[in-house]
KOLFIDO-594098 format. One record per residue (C-alpha): x, y, z. Coordinates in steps of 0.05 Angstrom, whole numbers, padded with zeros to 5 digits, always signed. Layout:
REM KOLFIDO-594098
XYZ ...
***
This chain:
REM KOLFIDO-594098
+00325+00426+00139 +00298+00498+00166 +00288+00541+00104 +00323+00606+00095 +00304+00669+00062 +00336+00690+00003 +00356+00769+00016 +00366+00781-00061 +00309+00749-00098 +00345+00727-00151 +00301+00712-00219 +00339+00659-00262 +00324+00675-00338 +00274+00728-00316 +00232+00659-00295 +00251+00628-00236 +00239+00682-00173 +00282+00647-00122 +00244+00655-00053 +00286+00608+00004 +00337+00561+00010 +00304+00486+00027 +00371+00445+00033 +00441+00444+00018 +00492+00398+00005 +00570+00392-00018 +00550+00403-00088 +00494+00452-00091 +00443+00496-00061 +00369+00482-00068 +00320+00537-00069 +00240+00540-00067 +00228+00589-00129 +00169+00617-00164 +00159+00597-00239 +00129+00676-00259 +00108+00628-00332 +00074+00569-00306 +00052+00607-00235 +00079+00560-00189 +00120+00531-00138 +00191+00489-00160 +00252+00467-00134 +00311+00499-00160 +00384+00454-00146 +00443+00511-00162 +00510+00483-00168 +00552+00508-00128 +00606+00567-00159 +00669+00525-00136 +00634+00453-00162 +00617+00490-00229 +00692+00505-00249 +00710+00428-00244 +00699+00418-00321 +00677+00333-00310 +00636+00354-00245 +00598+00399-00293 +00591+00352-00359 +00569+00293-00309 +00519+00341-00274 +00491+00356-00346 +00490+00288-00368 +00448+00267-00308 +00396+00318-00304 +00381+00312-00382 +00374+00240-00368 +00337+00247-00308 +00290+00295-00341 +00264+00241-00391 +00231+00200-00335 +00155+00209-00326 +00127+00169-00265 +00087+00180-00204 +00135+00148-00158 +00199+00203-00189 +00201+00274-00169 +00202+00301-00237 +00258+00353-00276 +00227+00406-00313 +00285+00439-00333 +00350+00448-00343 +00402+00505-00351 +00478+00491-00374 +00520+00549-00384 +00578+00580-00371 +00564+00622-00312 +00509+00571-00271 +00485+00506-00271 +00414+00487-00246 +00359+00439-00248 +00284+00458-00241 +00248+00411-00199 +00180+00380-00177 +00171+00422-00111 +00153+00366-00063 +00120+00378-00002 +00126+00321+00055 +00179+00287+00091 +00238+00243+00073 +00227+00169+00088 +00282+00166+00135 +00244+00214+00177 +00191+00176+00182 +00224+00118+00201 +00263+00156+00259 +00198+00174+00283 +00169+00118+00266 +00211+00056+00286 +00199-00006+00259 +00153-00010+00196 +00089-00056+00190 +00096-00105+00143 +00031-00082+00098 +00058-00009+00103 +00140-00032+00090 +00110-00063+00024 +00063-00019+00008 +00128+00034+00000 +00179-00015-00023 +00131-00028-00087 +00122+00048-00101 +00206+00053-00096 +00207-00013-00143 +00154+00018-00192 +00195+00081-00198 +00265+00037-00204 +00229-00006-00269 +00213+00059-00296 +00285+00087-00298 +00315+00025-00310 +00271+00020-00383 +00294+00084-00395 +00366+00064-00383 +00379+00110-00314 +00408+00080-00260 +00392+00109-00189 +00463+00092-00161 +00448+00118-00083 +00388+00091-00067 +00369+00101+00012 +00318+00136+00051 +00339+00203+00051 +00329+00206-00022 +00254+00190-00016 +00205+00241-00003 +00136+00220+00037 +00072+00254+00010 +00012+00272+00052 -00027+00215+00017 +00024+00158+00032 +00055+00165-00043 +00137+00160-00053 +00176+00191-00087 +00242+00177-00112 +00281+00234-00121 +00358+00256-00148 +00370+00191-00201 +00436+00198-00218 +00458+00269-00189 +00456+00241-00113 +00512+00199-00133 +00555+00244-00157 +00535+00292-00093 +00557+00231-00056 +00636+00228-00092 +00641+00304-00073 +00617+00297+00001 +00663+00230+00003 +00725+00284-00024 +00710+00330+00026 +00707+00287+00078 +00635+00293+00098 +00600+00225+00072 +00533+00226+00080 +00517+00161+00105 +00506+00121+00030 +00559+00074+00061 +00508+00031+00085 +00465+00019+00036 +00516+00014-00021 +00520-00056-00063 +00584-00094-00059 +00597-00088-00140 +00598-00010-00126 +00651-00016-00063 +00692-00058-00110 +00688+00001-00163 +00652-00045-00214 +00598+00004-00255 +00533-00011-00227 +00474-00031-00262 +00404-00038-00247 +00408-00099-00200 +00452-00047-00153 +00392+00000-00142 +00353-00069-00121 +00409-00088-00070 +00406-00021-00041 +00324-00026-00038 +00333-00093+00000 +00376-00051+00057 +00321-00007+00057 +00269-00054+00064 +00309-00089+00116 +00320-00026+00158 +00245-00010+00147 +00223-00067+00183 +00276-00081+00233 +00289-00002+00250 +00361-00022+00246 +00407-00022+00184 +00431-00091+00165 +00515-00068+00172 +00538-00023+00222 +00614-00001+00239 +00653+00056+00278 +00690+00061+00202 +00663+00068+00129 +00723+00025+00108 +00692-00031+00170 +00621-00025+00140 +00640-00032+00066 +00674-00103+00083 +00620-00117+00122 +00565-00112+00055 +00626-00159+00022 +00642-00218+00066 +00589-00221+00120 +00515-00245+00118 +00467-00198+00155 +00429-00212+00215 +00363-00252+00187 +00304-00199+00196 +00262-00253+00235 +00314-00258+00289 +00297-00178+00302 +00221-00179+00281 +00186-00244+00314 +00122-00242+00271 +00169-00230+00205 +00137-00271+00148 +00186-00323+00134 +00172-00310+00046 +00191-00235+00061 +00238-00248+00092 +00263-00285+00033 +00247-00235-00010 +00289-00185+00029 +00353-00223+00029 +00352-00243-00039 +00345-00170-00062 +00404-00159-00014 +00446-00217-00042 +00520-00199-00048 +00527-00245-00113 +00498-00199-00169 +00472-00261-00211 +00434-00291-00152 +00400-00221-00139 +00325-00198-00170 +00348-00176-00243 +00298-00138-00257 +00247-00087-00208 +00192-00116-00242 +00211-00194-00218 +00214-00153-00143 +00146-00131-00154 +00119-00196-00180 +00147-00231-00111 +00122-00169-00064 +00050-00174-00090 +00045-00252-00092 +00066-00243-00018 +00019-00193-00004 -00036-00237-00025 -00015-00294+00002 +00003-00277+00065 -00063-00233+00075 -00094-00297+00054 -00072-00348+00107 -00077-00288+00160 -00154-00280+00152 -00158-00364+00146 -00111-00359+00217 -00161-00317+00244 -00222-00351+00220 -00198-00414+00250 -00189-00384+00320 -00262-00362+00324 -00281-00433+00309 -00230-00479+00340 -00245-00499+00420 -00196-00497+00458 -00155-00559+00483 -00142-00587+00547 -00069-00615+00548 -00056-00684+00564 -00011-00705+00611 +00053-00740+00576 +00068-00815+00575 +00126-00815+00616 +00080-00783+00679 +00047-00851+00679 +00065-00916+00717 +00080-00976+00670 +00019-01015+00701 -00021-00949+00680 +00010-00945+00607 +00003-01029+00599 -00080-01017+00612 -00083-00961+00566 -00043-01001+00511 -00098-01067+00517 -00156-01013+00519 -00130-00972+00461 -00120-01040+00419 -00198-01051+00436 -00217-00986+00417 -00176-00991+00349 -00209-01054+00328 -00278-01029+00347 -00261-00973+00310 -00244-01011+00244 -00299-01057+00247 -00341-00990+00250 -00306-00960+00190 -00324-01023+00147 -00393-01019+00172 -00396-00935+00149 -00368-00961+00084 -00418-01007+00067 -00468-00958+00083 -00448-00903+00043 -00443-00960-00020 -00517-00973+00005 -00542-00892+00003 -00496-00884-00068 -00530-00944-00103 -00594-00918-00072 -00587-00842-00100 -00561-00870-00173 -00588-00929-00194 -00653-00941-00151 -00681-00871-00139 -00729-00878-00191 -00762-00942-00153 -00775-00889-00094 -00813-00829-00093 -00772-00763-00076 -00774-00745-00006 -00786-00673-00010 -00840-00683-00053 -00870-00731-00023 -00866-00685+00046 -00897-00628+00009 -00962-00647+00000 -00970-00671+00086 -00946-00603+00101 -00864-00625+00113 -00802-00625+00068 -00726-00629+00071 -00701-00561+00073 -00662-00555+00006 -00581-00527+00005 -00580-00453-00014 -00497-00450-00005 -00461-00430-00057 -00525-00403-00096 -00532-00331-00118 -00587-00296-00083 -00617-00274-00152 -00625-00339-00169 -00656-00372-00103 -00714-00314-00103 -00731-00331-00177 -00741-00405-00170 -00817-00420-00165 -00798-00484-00131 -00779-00432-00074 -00839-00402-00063 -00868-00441-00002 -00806-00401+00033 -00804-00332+00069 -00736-00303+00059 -00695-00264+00101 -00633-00237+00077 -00575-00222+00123 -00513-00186+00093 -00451-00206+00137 -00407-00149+00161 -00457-00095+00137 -00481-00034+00182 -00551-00053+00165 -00559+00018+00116 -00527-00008+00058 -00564-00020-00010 -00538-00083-00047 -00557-00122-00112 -00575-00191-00100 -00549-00219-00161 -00477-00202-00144 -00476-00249-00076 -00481-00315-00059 -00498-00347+00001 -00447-00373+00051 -00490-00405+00105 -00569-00415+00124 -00616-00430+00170 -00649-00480+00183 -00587-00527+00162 -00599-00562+00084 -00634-00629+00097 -00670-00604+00153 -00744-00628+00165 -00792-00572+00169 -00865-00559+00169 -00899-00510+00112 -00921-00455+00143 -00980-00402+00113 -00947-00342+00091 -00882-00377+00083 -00834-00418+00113 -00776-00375+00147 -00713-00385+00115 -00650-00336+00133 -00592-00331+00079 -00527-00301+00105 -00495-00266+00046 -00412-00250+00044 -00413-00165+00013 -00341-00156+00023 -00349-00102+00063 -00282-00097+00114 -00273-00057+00182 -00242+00008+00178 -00173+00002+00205 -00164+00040+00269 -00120+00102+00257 -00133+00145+00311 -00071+00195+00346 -00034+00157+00293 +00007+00220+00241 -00020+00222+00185 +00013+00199+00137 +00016+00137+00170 -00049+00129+00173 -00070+00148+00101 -00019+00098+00079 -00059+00044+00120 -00119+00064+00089 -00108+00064+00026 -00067-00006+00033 -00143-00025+00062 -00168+00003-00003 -00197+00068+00019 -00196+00130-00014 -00176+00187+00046 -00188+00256+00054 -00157+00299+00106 -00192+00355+00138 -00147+00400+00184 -00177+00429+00258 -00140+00472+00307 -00117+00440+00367 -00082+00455+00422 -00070+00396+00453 -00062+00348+00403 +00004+00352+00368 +00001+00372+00290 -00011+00335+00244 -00036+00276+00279 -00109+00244+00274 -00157+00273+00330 -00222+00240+00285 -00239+00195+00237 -00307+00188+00195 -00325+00124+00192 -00308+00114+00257 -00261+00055+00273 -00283-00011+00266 -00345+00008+00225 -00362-00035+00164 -00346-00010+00094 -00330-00030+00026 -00272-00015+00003 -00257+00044-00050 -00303+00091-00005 -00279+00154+00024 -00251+00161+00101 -00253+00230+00125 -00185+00235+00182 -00194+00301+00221 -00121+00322+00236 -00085+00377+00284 -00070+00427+00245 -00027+00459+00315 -00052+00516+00351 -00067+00556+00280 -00089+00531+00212 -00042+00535+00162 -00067+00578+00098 -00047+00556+00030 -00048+00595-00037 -00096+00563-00086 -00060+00556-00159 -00086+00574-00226 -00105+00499-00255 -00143+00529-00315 -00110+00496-00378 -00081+00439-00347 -00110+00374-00357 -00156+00337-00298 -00099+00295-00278 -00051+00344-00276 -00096+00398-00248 -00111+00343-00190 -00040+00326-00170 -00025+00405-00173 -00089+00413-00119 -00049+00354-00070 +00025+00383-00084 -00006+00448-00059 -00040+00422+00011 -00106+00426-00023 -00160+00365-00032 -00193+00346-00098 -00276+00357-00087 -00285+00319-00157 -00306+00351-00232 -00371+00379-00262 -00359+00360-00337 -00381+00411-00386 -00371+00425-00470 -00330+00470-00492 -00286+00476-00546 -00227+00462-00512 -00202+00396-00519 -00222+00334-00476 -00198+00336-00407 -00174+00409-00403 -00192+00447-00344 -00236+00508-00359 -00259+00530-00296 -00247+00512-00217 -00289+00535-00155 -00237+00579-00127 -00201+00634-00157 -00126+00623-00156 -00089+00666-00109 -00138+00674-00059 -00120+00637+00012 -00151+00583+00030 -00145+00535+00091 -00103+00479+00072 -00134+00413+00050 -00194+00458+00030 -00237+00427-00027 -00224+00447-00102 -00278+00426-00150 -00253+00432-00232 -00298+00447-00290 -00264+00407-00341 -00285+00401-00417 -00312+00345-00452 -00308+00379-00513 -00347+00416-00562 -00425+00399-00571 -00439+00342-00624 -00479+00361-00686 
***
């Protein structure tokens, strides 16, 4: 929603310098506000004058943001205060700056599945959280979920969008939690955690189908719709759906609260075995298709005349018994070459050994054998080694003990000659280095969530641009497709529109590093790392950063912290 000045500048408890209105609802007004103590940015959520003299709206409104304001997680957009009184009611806020969720799926469409689970977990982490503290969510959907610049969720308005919702639904201006309500809650049961996990499988559902699961000209056609009728399976809208997410998705969304997850934590369990599997058998897929040929087909049976099909059944019944009498012949071989190995080998002198010393040995099997190892083996020393480091750029530096080798050349039991200087051997060593995911014109927030599901730290670095839109990705460094390990850096150059945007850099002295560093992101800024010095401020306190606060700064500048590792020893 378009932000409107505030004409009055109204300072709550000679603290909060109210600045604009961000959004509005049935029950109250939310304002961006200045906290003059801590020096910075917060959302303030005013209750509305004529909400304020209903006596239960009030207590309830109370009751939730206390509650609320006890939860501590990455994945909740955190209370910091709260004001009950006669004359107003309020809530301070974490001032978040992104997008909600459903705006980034109406932009969006359809969700990945990587990226749909890669949010669905964050929303699950910050559901467990409550739900240990004993808060239930009660209107969980998309437009409750803010989307940071880095790809982090957060969950916002446990408890208080709920009772938003029962004052929108009074006036007569629903907002839409119809469809993503659990049946317990349409049948006026009290909801429990296991209704905030049916409303996350609606999410996920819509997430990667772009269409929500029940869908009606009435909220009174909807809400028996979520009671008596299945939904569409997911796969029958999303070809490539995995068949175990799928699964996953439609027991969360199970109208029988018993047969649903019971806890967020048994959801998270499922998403990440998927994850794993699934990413699994998708790199196996792929690795077979490099290596399989492919096949001609063969004409069917029924295309052939019966004289045709009677000479291919005699010849096939000649080929099967010239096959078996070859199989018993391979058997007693391979008794032969066992007995030979294990019980006779010392009445024969070893091969390779024996080779040696005319200038000619079997090649021995490196597979499977750390590099470290191989190169310290004196028996290895008639070789010249050349080490090849699959899926590498060629620059990196690696430590040999840490690989092993997947393949060689010349083949184990290979015949070669000894050569002066060495004989050349190459080892083809697995790093686990990956290919940077191609991001390019995608926004991004997108792409840094695709990133950092490839395990990639990201940093975003704003350029003026007229022609590409803002805020999506004119650059990346690496460039697509180039090998790296994961938990490096990836520099995205985005469009910052026509004009960068300035930001104002906040005071992070006295806050701790983590704190200082998520203050840095919530204000457009990037984290340039820490220079660690003693002091006698305690461990982890900020005592200096490179950039006095105030001052402007291009947004997603760098901030570097000074941060105390206490006083000297001795």
């Amino acid at each position: 929603m378009e932000s409107k000045q505030n004409p009055n500048n109204l300072v709550l408890e000679d603290r909060y310098e109210l600045t604009e209105i961000i959004g509005e609802g049935g029950m109250a007004v939310v304002y961006k506000a200045l906290d003059r103590r801590l020096n910075r940015y917060v959302a303030v959520k005013i209750m509305r004058p004529e909400m304020a003299q209903q006596e239960e709206f009030r207590q309830r409104f109370f009751a939730e943001s206390h509650a609320v304001a006890m939860l501590s997680s990455p994945n909740i957009v955190a209370v910091y205060d709260v004001s009950h009184s006669t004359e107003i009611e309020y809530i301070v806020m974490e001032l978040v700056d992104g997008i909600t969720l459903k705006q980034y799926m109406k932009r969006k469409g359809p969700i990945p599945w990587r990226e749909a689970v890669y949010f669905a977990k964050q929303i699950a982490r910050a559901l467990a959280h409550a739900h240990s503290k004993g808060v239930v969510h009660r209107d969980i959907k998309p437009q409750n979920m803010m989307l940071l610049r880095d790809g982090t969720l957060k969950v916002g308005d446990f408890g208080i969008a709920a009772l938003e919702n029962e004052i929108s639904e009074e006036q007569g201006t629903a907002v839409g939690s119809i469809h993503y309500i659990a049946p317990e809650q349409i049948r006026g049961e009290s909801p429990d955690g296991r209704s905030d996990l049916y409303s996350l499988g609606v999410v996920m559902y819509e997430m990667l189908t772009g269409q929500k699961p029940y869908t009606g000209d009435t909220v009174g056609e909807i809400a028996v719709k979520h009671l008596n009728t299945a939904p569409v399976p997911p796969s029958q809208l999303v070809a490539d759906l995995p068949p175990e997410l799928e699964h996953i998705i439609l027991k969360a969304m199970n109208p029988e609260i018993q047969a649903r997850y019971q806890t967020a934590e048994e959801l998270i369990r499922d998403l990440d075995h998927f994850a794993v599997t699934q990413t699994q058998q998708e790199d196996e897929a792929e690795a077979d298709s490099l290596e399989t040929p492919s096949v001609v087909p063969v004409r069917s049976i029924s295309e052939m005349s019966k004289e045709k099909y009677r000479r291919r059944r005699k010849r096939s019944a000649r080929v099967t018994f010239l096959s078996g009498t070859f199989g018993v012949l391979l058997v007693i071989l391979g008794l032969f070459v066992f007995l030979l190995q294990f019980f006779f080998k010392d009445y024969f002198p070893d091969k390779g050994t024996e080779d040696r010393s005319s200038g000619h040995m079997m090649m021995p099997n490196f597979q499977g054998m750390s590099v470290d190892a191989i190169l310290k083996d004196p028996q290895n020393s008639v070789f010249s080694f050349e080490i090849i480091y699959l899926n590498s750029s060629g620059t990196e530096e690696f430590d040999p003990s840490d690989y092993t080798v997947e393949r060689q050349d010349p083949n184990s039991g290979t015949r070669v000659s000894l050569k002066k200087g060495g004989t050349p051997v190459r080892l083809y060593v697995s790093t686990g280095v990956v290919q940077v995911p191609n991001v390019y014109n995608m926004d991004y927030r997108e792409a840094t969530a695709i990133l950092r599901v490839s395990g990639y730290y990201v940093e975003i670095i704003d350029e003026i641009s007229d022609s590409v839109p803002r805020n999506y990705v004119i650059d990346m460094t690496p460039a697509a497709g180039t090998p790296l390990e994961k938990g490096d850096w990836v520099y995205l150059t985005v469009s910052a529109g026509p004009e960068i945007e300035y930001v104002s850099i906040p005071n992070l002295v006295g806050l701790s590093e983590v704190a200082a560093i998520e203050k840095i992101e919530q204000n457009e800024l990037s984290y340039g790392g820490s220079e660690y010095v003693t002091s006698d401020l305690p461990v982890g306190t900020v005592i200096g950063q490179s950039e006095d606060s105030y001052n402007l700064l291009p947004a997603h500048s760098k901030i570097i912290l000074r941060v105390s590792t206490g006083p000297e020893e001795g």
